[in-house]
Structures are given as structure tokens and as C-alpha cells.
N, C-alpha and C positions, 0 to 999 in steps of 0.2 A: 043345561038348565038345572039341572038335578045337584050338579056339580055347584052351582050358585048359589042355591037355597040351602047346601051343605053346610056353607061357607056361612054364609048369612046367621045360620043359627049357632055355629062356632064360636063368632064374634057375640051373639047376644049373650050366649055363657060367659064367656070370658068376660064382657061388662059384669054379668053378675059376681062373679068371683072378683073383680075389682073393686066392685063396691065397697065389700066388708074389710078390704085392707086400706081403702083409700085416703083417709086420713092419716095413715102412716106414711104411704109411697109420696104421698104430695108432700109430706113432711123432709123426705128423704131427697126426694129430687132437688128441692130446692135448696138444700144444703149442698150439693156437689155441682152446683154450676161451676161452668170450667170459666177459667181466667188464663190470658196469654202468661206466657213467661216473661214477658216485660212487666207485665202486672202484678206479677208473684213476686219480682225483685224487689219492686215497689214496697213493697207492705214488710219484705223480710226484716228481722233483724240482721244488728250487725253480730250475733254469733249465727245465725244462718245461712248469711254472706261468706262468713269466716269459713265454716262445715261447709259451701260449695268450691272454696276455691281450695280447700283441703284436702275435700273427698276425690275432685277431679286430678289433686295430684298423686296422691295415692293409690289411684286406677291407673293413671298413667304408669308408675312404677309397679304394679302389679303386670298388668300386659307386657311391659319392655323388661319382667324379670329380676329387677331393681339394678339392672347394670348399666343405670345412666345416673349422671350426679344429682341427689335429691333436689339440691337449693335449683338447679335445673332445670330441673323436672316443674318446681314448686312455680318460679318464674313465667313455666308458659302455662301452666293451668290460671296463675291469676291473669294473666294476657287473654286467654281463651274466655274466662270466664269474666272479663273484663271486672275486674278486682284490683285493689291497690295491692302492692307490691310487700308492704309493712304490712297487711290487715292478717293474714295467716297466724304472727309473730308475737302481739299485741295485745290478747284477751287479756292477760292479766294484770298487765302494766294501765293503761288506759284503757279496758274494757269497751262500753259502749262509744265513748270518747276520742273525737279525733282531735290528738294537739297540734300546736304550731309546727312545731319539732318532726311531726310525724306525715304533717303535709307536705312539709318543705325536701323529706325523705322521699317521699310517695314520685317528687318532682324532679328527685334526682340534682337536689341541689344542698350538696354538702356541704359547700363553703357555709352557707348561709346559715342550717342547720346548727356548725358548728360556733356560730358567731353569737348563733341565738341560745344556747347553752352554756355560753361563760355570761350572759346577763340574768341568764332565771335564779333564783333564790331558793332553797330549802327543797323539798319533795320533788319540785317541779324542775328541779336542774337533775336530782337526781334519778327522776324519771327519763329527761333529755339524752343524758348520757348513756341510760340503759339503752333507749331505743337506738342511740348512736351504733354501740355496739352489736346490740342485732343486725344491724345495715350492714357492717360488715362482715360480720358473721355467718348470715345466711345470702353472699355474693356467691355467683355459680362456678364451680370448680376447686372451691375450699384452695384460694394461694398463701401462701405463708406471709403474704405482707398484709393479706385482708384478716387477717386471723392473729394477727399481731396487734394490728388495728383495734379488732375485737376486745382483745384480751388489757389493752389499755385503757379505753373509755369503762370498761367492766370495772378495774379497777377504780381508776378515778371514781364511778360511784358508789362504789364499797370503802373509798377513802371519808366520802363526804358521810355515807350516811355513819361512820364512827363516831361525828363530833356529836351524832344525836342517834344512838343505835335503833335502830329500827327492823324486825326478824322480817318482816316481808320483805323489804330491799337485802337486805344481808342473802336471804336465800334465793331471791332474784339471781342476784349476782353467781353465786354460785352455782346454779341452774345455766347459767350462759356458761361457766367458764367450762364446768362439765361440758356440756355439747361441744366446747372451742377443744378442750384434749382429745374429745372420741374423734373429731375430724382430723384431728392432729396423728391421729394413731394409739394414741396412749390412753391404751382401753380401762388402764389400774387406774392412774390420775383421775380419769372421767370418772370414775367408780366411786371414787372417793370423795368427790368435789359433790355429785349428784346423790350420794345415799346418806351423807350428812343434813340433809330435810327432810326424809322420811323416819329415820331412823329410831329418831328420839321422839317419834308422834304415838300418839295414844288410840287405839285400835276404837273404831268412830268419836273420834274427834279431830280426823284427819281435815285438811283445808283444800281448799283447790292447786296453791303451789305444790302441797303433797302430793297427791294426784297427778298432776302433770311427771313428778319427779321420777315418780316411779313409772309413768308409761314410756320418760326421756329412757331411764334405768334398764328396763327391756328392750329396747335397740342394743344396748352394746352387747348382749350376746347375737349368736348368728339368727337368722331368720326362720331356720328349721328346729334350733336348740329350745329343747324341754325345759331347760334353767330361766327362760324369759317368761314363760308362761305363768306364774306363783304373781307376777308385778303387775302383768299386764290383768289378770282376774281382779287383783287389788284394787288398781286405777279405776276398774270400771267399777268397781263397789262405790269406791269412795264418789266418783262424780254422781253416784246413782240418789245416793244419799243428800247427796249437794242439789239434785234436781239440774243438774247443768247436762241437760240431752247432748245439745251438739259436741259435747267433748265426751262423752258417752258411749254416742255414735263413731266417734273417730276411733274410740280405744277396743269398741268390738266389733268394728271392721278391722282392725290390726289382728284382733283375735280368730278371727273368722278367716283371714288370710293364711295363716299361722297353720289352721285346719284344714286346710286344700290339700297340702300333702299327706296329712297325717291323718283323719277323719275326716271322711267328707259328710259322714253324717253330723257333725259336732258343727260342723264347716256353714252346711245348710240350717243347722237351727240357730247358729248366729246370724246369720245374712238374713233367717224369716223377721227376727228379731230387730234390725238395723231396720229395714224395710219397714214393719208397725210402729216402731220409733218416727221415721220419717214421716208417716203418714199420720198421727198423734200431735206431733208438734206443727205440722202444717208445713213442714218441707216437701217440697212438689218436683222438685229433679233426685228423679228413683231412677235413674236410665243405668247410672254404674251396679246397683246395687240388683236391678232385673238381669244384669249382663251377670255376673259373677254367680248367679244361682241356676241362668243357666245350663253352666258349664259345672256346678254341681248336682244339680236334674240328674244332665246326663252321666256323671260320673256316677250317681245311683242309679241306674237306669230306668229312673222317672221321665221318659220322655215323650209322654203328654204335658205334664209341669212345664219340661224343659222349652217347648214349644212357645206354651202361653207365656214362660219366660220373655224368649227371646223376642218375641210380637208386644209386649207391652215394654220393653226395653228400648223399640225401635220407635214404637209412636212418641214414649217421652222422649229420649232425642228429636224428635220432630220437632217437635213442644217447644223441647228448651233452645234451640236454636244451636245448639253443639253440631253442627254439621260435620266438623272436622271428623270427628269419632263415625258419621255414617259405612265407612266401610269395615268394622270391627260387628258393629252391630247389625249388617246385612250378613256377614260372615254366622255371626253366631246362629243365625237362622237356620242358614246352610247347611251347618255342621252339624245342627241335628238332624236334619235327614241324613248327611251322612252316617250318622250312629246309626241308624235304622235302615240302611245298608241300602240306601234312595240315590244312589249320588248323582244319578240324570235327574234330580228335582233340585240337588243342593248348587250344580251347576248354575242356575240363572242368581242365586244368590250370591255365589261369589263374585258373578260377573258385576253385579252392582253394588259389591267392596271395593269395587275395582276402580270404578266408573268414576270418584274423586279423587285420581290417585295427582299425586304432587310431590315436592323435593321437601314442602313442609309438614304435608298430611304424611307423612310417609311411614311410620310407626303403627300407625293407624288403618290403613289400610293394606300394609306388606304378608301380612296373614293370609286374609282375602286371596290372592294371586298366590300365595303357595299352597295352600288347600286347592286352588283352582286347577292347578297345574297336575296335584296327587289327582282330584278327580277325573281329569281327563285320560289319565293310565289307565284307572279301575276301569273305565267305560272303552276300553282296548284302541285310544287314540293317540300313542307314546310319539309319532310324530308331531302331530299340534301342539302335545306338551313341552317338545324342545322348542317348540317355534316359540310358544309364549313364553319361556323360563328366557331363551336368548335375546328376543327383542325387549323384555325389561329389564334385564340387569346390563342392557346396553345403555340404557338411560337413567335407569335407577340401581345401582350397585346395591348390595346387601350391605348394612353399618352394623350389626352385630353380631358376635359370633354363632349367637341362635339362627341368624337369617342365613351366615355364610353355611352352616352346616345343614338345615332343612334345603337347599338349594341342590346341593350337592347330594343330599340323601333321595332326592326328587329326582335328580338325573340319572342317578344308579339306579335305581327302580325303573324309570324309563329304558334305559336299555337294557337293563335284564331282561324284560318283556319281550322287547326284541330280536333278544337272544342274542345283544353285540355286545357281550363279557369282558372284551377286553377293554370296552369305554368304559363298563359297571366298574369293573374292576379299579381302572383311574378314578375314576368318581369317590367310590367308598373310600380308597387310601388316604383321598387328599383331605377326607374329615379329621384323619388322626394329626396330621399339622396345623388344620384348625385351632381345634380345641385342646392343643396345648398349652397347660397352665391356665385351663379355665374350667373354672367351679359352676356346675351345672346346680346350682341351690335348690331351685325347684325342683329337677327333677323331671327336665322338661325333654331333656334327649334320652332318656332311659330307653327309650321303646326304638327310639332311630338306631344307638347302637346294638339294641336285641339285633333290631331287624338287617341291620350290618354283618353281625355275628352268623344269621341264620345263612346269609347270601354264600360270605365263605365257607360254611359248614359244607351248603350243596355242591362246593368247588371242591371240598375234604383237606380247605387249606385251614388246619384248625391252630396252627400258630396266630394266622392274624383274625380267626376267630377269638382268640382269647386276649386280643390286644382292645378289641371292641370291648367283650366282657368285662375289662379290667379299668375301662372308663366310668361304669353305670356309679354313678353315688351313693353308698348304701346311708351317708346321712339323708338324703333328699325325704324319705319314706318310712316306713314301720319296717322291722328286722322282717316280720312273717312276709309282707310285699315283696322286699329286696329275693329274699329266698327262694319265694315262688317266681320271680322272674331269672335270676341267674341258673339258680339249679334244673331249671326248664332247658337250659340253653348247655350249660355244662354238663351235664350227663351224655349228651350226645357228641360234643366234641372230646369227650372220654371214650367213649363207646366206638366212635373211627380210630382213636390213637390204639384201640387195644387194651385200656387199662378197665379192664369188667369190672374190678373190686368197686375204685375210683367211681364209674359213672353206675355203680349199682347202691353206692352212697349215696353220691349225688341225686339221683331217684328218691332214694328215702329221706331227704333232708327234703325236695321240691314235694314229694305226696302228704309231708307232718306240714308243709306251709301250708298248701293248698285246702289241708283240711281245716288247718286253725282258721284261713280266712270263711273257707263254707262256716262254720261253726261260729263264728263273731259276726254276720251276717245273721244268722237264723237266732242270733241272742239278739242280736240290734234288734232285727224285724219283730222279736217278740216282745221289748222293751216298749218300743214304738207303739205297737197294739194295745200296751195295756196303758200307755200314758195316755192313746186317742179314747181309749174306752170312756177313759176317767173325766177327762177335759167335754167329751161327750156327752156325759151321763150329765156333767155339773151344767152345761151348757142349756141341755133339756129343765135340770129342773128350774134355773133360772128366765128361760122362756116359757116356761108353764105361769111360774108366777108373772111374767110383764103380761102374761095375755089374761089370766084372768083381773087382773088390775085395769085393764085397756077395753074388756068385753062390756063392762059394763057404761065406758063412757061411749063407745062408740054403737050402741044398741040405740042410742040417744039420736044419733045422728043417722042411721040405718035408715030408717022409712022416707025420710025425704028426700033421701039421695038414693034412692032405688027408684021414686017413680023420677026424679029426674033422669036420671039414667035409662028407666024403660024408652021415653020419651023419645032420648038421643036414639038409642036402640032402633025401635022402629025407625026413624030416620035415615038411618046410617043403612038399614038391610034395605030399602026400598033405594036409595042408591047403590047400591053397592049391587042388587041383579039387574038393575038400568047398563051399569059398568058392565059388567060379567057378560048379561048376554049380547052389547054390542061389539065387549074384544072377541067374544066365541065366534062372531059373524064374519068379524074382520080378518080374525086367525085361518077361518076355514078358506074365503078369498085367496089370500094371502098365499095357503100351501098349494093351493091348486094350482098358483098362475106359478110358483115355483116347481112342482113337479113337473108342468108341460115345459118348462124351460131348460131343467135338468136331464130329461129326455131328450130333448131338440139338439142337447149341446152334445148328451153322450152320442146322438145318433152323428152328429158331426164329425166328433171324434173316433170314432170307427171308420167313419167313410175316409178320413183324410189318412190314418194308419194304413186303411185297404192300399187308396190310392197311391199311397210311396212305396208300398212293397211292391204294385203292379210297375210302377217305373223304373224301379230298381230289376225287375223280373225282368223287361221290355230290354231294357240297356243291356243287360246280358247275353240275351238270346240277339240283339243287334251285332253284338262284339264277338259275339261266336260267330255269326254270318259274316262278318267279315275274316275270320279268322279262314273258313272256309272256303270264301273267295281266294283268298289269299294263298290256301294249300291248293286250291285248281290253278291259278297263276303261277304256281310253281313247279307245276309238272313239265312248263315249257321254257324254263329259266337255267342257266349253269352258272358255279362259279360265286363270283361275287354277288350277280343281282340274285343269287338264289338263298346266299348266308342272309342278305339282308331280307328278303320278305321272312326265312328263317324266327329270324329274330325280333321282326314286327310282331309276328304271331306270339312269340313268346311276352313283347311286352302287352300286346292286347289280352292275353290270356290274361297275366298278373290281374289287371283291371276288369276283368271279366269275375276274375273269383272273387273278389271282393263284394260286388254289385249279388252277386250268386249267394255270397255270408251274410249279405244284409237283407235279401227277402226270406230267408228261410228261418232268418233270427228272430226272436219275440222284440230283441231292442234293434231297431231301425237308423240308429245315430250312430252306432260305435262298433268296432270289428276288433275282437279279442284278437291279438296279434300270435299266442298262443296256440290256437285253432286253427291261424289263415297261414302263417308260416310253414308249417311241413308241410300241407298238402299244395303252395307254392313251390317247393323245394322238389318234393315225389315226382311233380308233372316236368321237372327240370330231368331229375336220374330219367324216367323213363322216356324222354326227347332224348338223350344224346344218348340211352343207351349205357349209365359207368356206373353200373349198380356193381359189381364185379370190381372195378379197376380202382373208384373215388368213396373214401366210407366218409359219411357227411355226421357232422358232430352238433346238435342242436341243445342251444340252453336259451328260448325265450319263455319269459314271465307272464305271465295272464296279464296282458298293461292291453285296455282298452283304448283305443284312438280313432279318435274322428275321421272320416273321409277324406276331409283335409290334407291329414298326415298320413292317412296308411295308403292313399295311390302314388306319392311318391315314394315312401318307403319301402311298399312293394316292388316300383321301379327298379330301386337302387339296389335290392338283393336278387332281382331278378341279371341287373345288370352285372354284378358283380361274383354273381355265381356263374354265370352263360361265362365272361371272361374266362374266371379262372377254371370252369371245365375246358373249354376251348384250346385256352394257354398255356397254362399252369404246368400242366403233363405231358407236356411231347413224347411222342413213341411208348402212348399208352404205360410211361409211368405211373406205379400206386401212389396214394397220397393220401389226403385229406382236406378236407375243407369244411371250416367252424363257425358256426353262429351264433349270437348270444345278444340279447335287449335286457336290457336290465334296468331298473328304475330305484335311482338312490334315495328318491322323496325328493327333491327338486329337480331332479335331471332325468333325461331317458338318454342311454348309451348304447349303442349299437355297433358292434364289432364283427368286421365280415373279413377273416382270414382263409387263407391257405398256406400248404407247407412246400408250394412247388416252386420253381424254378425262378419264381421272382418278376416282377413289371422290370424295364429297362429304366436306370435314372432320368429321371425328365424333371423340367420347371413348374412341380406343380401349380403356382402362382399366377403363369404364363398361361395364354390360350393355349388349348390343347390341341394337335391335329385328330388326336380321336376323338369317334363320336362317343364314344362309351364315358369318357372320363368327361369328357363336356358335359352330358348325360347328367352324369351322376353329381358334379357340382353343379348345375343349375335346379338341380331337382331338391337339393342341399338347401339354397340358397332359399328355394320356396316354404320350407317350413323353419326357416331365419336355423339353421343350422351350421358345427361348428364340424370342419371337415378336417383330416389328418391321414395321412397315408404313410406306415412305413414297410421301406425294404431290406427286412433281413430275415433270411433261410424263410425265403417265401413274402407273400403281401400280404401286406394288415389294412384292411382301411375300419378308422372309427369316426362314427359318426355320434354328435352329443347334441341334444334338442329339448326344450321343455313342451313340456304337453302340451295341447290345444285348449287354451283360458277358459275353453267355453265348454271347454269337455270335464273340465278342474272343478269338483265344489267345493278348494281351498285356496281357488286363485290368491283370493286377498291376504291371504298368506305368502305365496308363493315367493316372494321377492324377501322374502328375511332369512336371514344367516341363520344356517346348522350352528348349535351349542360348540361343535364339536370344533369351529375355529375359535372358539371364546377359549376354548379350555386345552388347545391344543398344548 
């Protein structure tokens, strides 16, 4: 009750504290009413349209590393984002405008197109033919007859526009023929065709063709090179100037990608930047651009940001209906708990990266499943991880070199763990035939072949340690990065060769990096601090003035919407302890009828524990009564009827200890074979007596088996050790005799040798006249077992069986292929 009335006057505060802002927040609210993404498309512009089926290609080329063909790549973001084909292509040619020419493109019908372009007259033909040539131009996989294609219609409209010169087509033209040489390869040509519009422009009084030129112009150097950066700042000036956001947006996300390797601080304050842009101009699919900051959160390791990243990344994907991307952006979740070193939290996230996986989604969700697979290591389950790495690349193969060599780096780590070296070992090697003749741009394997490097280091095999080393890209990264990662790793494979000088250099090359990066960190963070201070201070005083501007209109409105609000108030708190004290009543109910239940079930649950242990108790002390019937029956037996009651007892005893391990065990299911085995074996030496004569050789594994399997299995060693003490050694020959259960992670193997005189050739196949081998295959047969016997310098018999399904908490696993036939 107390707890009600708490509450009650909580909420009457809180109305009052709303009162004095409420004319704001109703103001507020009702500007961010949400609208579907069908709604959103509605209303966008067509350069809005244009910035979504641009942005989502550009994402896509970001994730896949840019090692799939752009025009490609370009194709299926307008597909996904269901966009025309031509609209990406087109701002500046026909801008908002969709012509004849451009429809009949859109429809994939060229004939027609082309039929329609030798009847248009003046601008509009020459228009025709430009878009002509983008058609082929931007066809996927740049073939030299599409680009030929290109390079003619471009001409044809830089013929036309001669008879009446005009600079916007003229430099049109040139602008395609550039981008037709850089596909071409001919990065001067391109250079030359594309920096003849910028060149001779007048520093603001740049146009939008200039603009574009120069952000074309920044492509042909590399994607990590410092020389693109000077065009790409330019471009974004000039559209800034022009007021054209969406091409703004496109050129400092280029910029902002550009910074991923190189700053991630620079990195993050263009992507915040892209983001407010987004949110200003009323573009509403923010999903790529919450994804990509992310992953710069966490590369500063802001990761609360990076959190709230990846969770408002994931709702607009909801939003925009981008389903395809759902396993990218379930992933990015993940992988920040991973950074936070959570990976039992990031697990169920990966799982539902997973959970859309397809031969089309495949890019998109192949992250997901190899992050899934690392997590399952770090959490000490390097079995499951092969299970899951072999069952999907049985279905879904890895398509690029980035997936071939994370696969591989993922199964080397798995059996490291395991300590099976010589699969790690295959594993890591076959990266370096990988990734021959392939250019890691980003910078994305750095860390897999550190982690390569380090594995051989621990083998002190430092030649193919230094074959790893000699992979990492020092373009991908800043020289201090590169330094502090190599020389971290080189010093020590100096330091096993013996060469002290060498890795005492190396030390001081890795501790001067190490330092400059502490040291440009603690200048960022101070840089930061005083830019927040400043953006702070200015922030306050311009909120001082809205509110004294605002106090006095809303003092206006103050009294009459208080006592409304009292009004409500009391209302609200006389319902609300009506509510409070019938849940209090209901809750108190509720727990009590659930503790007596909770009781009743545990008291249950101990009586039926009691109960199986007393029957298990009961059946023992039966099986020894019999046991001892059995040894009074024999005092008046010789001979054969005296081996066989013998032998009765012996197999009643087997059964007897089992029932004896499972009451005196906490777990009542299952019989550590471990445990049960020697002291089955001891009770065998001291019956016959061959502690002296027979030295017994034991190697079983701690493998848990259900009653099911371990009363035959008992049987069968029972049976097969009594044999070969009995036969094995005639005239008190020494010997041996060896046992071993071993568990491969789908199989249980069990091998019962001796080194004596050998079983007589027989038809194992055939019925047997002995009881013992009858025995022992039908007891085989009971736990669907695979039987093998051989005869040389002495008996082998192995037996191979998979565990009891019920006894498995990875049955559903069970039935898939070890990696290690994938990659034999």
C-alpha cells in the first residue's frame, strides 16, 4: 500500500514537471510521427531515390571489401532497393526527369531506345545518346564490347554537340569516356579525359559536373592512397556550396570509408556528419550508416555508442524492409559483445545472422556464421565449431578470398585448442595458397596472419612465421599501426633464431610505435574535449536564450494547464491504488499457490531420486545373491559344469557393479566407464589369480554411458578378458593384455587386445559354436555396434558404436561430417 501511494505521488510530480515543458514536447512529438517506408518512398525525391540505391551500393562494396565488380554490385542494390537501373547514372543528364530514352533503358529494351535516338533533334538526341552510353558503360563485368559500345554513342554525342558547342555536353562526354578508360585499365587516359573539367574551374565558382569530376578523379588512385583525399574534400565542398546534400552525402561517405583504416576518429566524425545530413534532409533509411559507426564505436572503444549503434541500425532495417542485410546487422550486435569479451551473449546474435542464410543473401549473412563459429572456440566448444564450419561450407562454399581464408583461420584455431597440431598446422598453410596475389586493401587479414605468425612462433617454426609477417599490407594502415603490429611479432621470431641485436631492434622500433600511438590518442582525446567543451558552452548559451524567449509565453499558458492537469492527476492516482492494491492481492495469491507447488514438486523429486537409487541398491544385493547361490552350487560341480557357473558369476558380477556405481553416484543415468572399468578388470586378476603372470594395460577416457550401453559393454570385456586370461597363455605364459575406449567426437572405440597365442582362424561372419563369441556379437548387435576381429601375434577385437542419442546433448549434431574429410 505504501508502495502505491509512493508511486501515485511520483506520477503527480512528474505531471507537474510536464506541465512547464508541454507545449514544447506536444510540439515535438507531433513532428516525429513515424511513417512506413513505403510511405517514405512516397514522398522522396528522385535524388533521394538516387542517394538510396547509391548508398546501399556502396555498403555493399564496403562489407564485400570492394572485390566484387561495382556496376554489379550497383545492379543489385537497385534491385533490392527496387530502383531503376539508369536512376543512379542520370542526375545530371535529366535530373528530376524521366525521358523516353531512359524508360525504354530502364525496360531493357535497346532496340527501341536506339531507334528512338536517331529521330530526336538537337539537346534531346544528344541527351539520348549519352544515356545510351551509360547503358553500356555501367553493364556488370566492364566486357570490351560493352565499353566499346560505350565509347561510341559518347562520341556520337560529342560529334553532335560540335555543330552547336555546348561545355555541359562536351564535359558530359568526357566524364563517361574517363570512367570508360579507368575500367579499361588506362588510369593516365582516365586522368586526362576527367581532370580537363575541373582543371580550368575557378575556386567557388565550381558547377556540379565539376564536382562529380573530381569525386570520378578520386577513384582512380587506390582506396587506401593519401593522393585521392585533396578531390574527394574538394567535391564535398563544392556540392556543399551547390546545396545538393544527396551528392554530399555520397562523397563523405567515400570520405568516411577512406578513414576506417587510417583514422577512425576522422572516420566517426564523418559518418556522425552523414547521419545529421540524413536526418536534415528527411532521408529516413540510416541502417548503413548506424552499421558503419558501429564498427567505428568499437574501433574506439566507445562501446555503449557502439551498442546503441548497432540496435537503431537493426530497427531501421526493420523499417526499410531490407531484410536481405538482416544477418549483417544481427551480427553487428553480436560483435559488440564480443569486444566486451561477452561472447556467451554475442552467440544468440550470430545465430540469427544466420537464420536468413541463402545462395542469394549470402554476402550478407557469411560474417554471422564465421564470427559464430570463432565464438563457439573462445566458449571451449572447438567440436561444434567443426560441426558448424563443415555442414555450411557443404552447402554454402566461401566465394571470396576473405571467406576462404577466415574459414581456414577458424579451423586452425579450432584445433589448436584441441591440441591436434597437425590439422592447425594444414589449416594455417593452406592460407598462404589462398591469398596468393591478393591484395588485402583494407586490411582486413592483418590480425589473422599476426595470429598465423604467433601459432608458428609456439611451434619455434619461425621461417613460416615470417612468411605470415611478410603478407600483412603496410599500405592498408598508418606506418605507427603497421609497426606496432609487425615489430610485436618480429622481435620474438628474432629472439628464437638467436639474433639478440635484430629482435632488440625490433623491440625498439614496436615500443617508439606503441608510444606515438598512446601519445595521438591522448592528443585526439584532448582535441575532442576541448572541441565538446566549446560546441557545449555555445550550445548552453543558445539554450539560455530559446528559454528565456519561451518563458514568457508559456507562463501565459501555465495556470490553466496546471489545474487541468491537477484534475487528471488526482484521477490518474485514485486509479492507479484501485490497480496497485488489487495486483499486490493477486501477486501475494499467486506466490503462495506457487511455492506449495514448488515444494510438492521438489518433495517429488527427491522421493523418485531416493527411489532409483533404492532399486538400483536392491538389484545388486539380488545379483550378488545370486552370485553366491551360484558359488554354494559350485562346491558340488567339476569340470565343465563348474567353468560355466564360473563364468556366470563373473558375468553377473560385471552387472552387479554397474547397479553398485549407479546408487552410490550423485548422477543415477550414466556410468563413468573410466571408474567402472578397472575395478571390472581387478575383480577379473584377482578370480583367476595372474597378477604375477598377465600385466593388464588400461587407457579408458572419462566417456559417460547410459545403462543401455555400459551392461553390454561390460559383458563384452568381461567376456573377452576371461577368454584371453583362460587362453591366451597356456603353461602360465607372461603377456599382456590391453584396453582402451576412446571417443573421436562421433564415434566410441573400444579395443580389447592381447599379445598371446592367438584365437584359431574361424568364419567370423558364420554362426559360431562358441558361446563367448556368440556372446560378444550379439551383445554388439544390441548397442547397433560395428565388430572386427584380428589375428596377428595375438587377438585384437574392436568394437566402434556412437553414444546413447539420449545420453548426447549434441545428438542433432551427431550425423555431420568432421571438417577433417572436407579438407583431407
Amino acid at each position: 500500500m505504501l508502495r502505491a501511494i509512493s508511486i501515485g505521488f511520483l506520477l503527480l510530480i512528474f505531471v507537474f514537471s510536464v506541465a512547464a515543458q508541454a507545449p514544447e514536447r506536444m510540439e515535438t512529438s507531433a513532428s516525429k510521427q513515424s511513417i512506413s517506408s513505403q510511405e517514405a518512398l512516397k514522398i522522396y525525391s528522385t535524388a533521394q531515390k538516387r542517394l538510396l540505391a547509391v548508398n546501399t551500393a556502396i555498403f555493399i562494396n564496403t562489407i564485400t571489401q570492394s572485390h566484387l565488380d561495382a556496376d554489379s554490385v550497383q545492379l543489385i542494390a537497385s534491385r533490392i532497393t527496387d530502383q531503376p537501373f539508369m536512376l543512379p547514372y542520370t542526375d545530371r543528364i535529366e535530373g528530376d526527369e524521366h525521358s523516353a530514352t531512359a524508360r525504354l533503358l530502364n525496360e531493357n529494351k535497346i532496340t527501341a531506345s536506339k531507334k528512338l535516338s536517331k529521330q530526336l533533334k538537337g539537346e534531346d538526341q544528344i541527351r539520348s545518346f549519352l544515356l545510351l552510353a551509360l547503358w553500356y558503360l555501367h553493364q556488370p563485368h566492364a566486357l570490351q564490347s560493352d565499353l566499346d559500345s560505350a565509347q561510341h554513342y559518347a562520341m556520337v554525342a560529342n560529334n553532335l554537340n560540335s555543330v552547336k558547342p555546348s561545355k555541359k555536353w562536351h564535359e558530359e562526354s568526357n566524364l563517361i569516356m574517363g570512367d570508360i578508360e579507368y575500367q579499361r585499365g588506362n588510369t593516365d587516359r582516365s586522368r586526362n579525359f576527367i581532370s580537363s573539367i575541373f582543371s580550368s574551374a575557378k575556386a567557388g565558382n565550381e558547377t556540379e559536373i565539376e564536382a562529380a569530376a573530381l569525386q570520378q578523379y578520386s577513384k582512380t588512385f587506390g582506396s587506401r592512397d593519401t593522393a585521392r583525399l585533396p578531390y574527394l574534400i574538394q567535391s564535398i565542398t563544392v556540392y556543399h556550396r551547390l546545396h545538393l546534400v544527396e551528392n554530399e552525402i555520397v562523397s563523405r561517405w567515400l570520405l568516411a570509408d577512406y578513414y576506417m583504416t587510417n583514422d577512425r576518429a576522422l572516420a566517426e566524425d564523418n559518418f556522425k556528419q552523414v547521419l545529421a545530413m540524413q536526418r536534415s534532409s528527411g532521408f529516413r533509411h540510416e541502417l548503413f550508416t548506424h552499421y558503419l559507426l558501429t564498427a567505428v564505436y568499437n574501433s574506439n572503444s566507445k562501446f555503449s555508442d557502439a551498442l546503441k549503434a548497432a540496435y537503431a541500425g537493426l530497427e531501421n532495417m526493420k523499417w526499410s524492409g531490407l531484410n536481405q542485410f538482416a544477418g549483417g546487422f544481427n551480427m553487428r550486435i553480436g560483435v559488440v559483445y564480443a569486444y566486451v569479451n561477452k561472447p556467451e551473449m554475442s552467440i544468440p546474435w550470430y545465430r540469427k545472422g544466420v537464420e536468413i542464410k541463402s545462395e542469394e543473401t549470402h554476402f550478407f549473412w557469411y560474417k554471422s556464421f564465421l564470427y559464430l563459429a570463432t565464438a563457439l572456440v573462445d566458449l571451449g566448444r572447438p567440436k561444434e565449431c567443426i560441426r558448424l564450419i563443415n555442414s555450411t561450407i557443404t552447402k554454402y562454399p566461401p566465394k571470396t578470398t576473405w571467406e576462404k581464408v577466415q574459414i581456414l583461420t577458424t579451423l586452425g584455431y579450432c584445433y589448436n585448442s584441441m591440441r591436434k597440431i597437425s590439422l592447425a598446422d594444414l589449416s594455417y598453410r593452406k592460407i598462404l595458397n589462398v591469398v596468393k596475389n591478393y591484395n588485402d586493401t583494407y586490411g582486413e587479414l592483418s590480425e589473422t596472419y599476426a595470429q598465423s605468425a604467433l601459432f608458428y612462433i609456439s611451434l619455434k617454426k619461425t621461417s613460416v612465421a615470417r612468411l605470415f609477417l611478410n603478407q600483412i599490407n603496410p599500405n592498408s594502415t598508418t606506418l605507427v599501426n603497421y609497426n606496432t603490429l609487425k615489430y610485436s611479432i618480429l622481435y620474438k621470431i628474432d629472439s628464437l633464431e638467436g639474433d639478440f641485436k635484430a629482435a632488440l631492434n625490433d623491440h625498439i622500433i614496436y615500443q617508439q610505435a606503441s608510444e606515438a600511438v598512446a601519445g595521438y590518442d591522448e592528443q585526439k582525446k584532448l582535441n575532442e574535449l576541448t572541441v565538446k567543451y566549446a560546441a557545449a558552452k555555445k550550445d548552453q548559451d543558445i539554450k539560455l536564450l530559446h528559454k528565456q524567449r519561451d518563458a514568457q509565453q508559456a507562463e501565459l499558458k501555465k495556470g490553466k494547464l496546471i489545474r487541468d492537469l491537477m484534475i487528471i492527476a488526482g484521477c490518474l492516482l485514485a486509479l492507479l491504488l484501485i490497480v496497485v492494491v488489487s495486483r499486490y492481492r493477486l501477486k501475494q495469491r499467486t506466490s503462495e499457490q506457487i511455492t506449495r507447488k514448488n515444494a510438492s514438486l521438489q518433495h517429488l523429486l527427491t522421493e523418485k531420486e531416493w527411489l532409483l537409487k533404492e532399486v538400483h541398491h536392491r538389484v545388486k544385493n539380488n545379483l550378488h545373491t545370486v552370485i553366491c547361490l551360484l558359488e554354494s552350487q559350485a562346491r558340488y560341480l567339476e569340470n565343465d559344469a563348474l567353468e560355466a557357473i564360473e563364468t556366470s558369476q563373473h558375468r553377473i558380477f560385471a552387472m552387479s557393479l554397474i547397479h553398485q556405481k549407479l546408487y552410490q553416484s550423485d548422477d543415477i543415468k550414466t556410468i563413468n566407464m573410466a571408474d567402472y572399468a578397472p575395478e571390472l578388470v581387478q575383480s577379473l586378476i584377482d578370480s583367476f589369480g595372474t597378477a604375477g603372470q598377465i600385466h593388464f594395460k588400461l587407457n579408458i577416457e572419462p566417456i559417460n554411458l547410459s545403462i543401455s550401453h555400459a551392461i553390454p559393454l561390460a559383458l563384452i570385456i568381461n567376456e573377452a578378458v576371461t577368454n584371453s586370461i583362460k587362453y591366451a597363455f597356456p603353461d602360465n605364459r607372461k603377456g599382456e593384455i590391453s584396453i582402451s575406449m576412446i571417443d573421436d567426437g562421433t564415434r566410441i572405440i573400444l579395443n580389447l587386445a592381447d599379445d598371446g597365442i592367438g584365437m584359431p582362424q574361424v568364419n567370423y561372419e558364420a554362426e559360431s559354436e562358441s558361446l563367448g563369441l556368440r556372446l560378444i556379437k550379439g551383445l554388439s548387435e544390441d548397442i547397433t555396434a560395428q565388430i572386427r576381429f584380428e589375428v596377428s601375434k595375438g587377438t585384437k577385437i574392436i568394437i566402434v558404436f556412437k553414444a546413447d542419442p539420449l545420453n548426447d546433448p549434441n545428438s542433432i549434431l551427431s550425423s555431420t561430417n568432421l571438417i577433417e574429410g572436407s579438407y583431407a
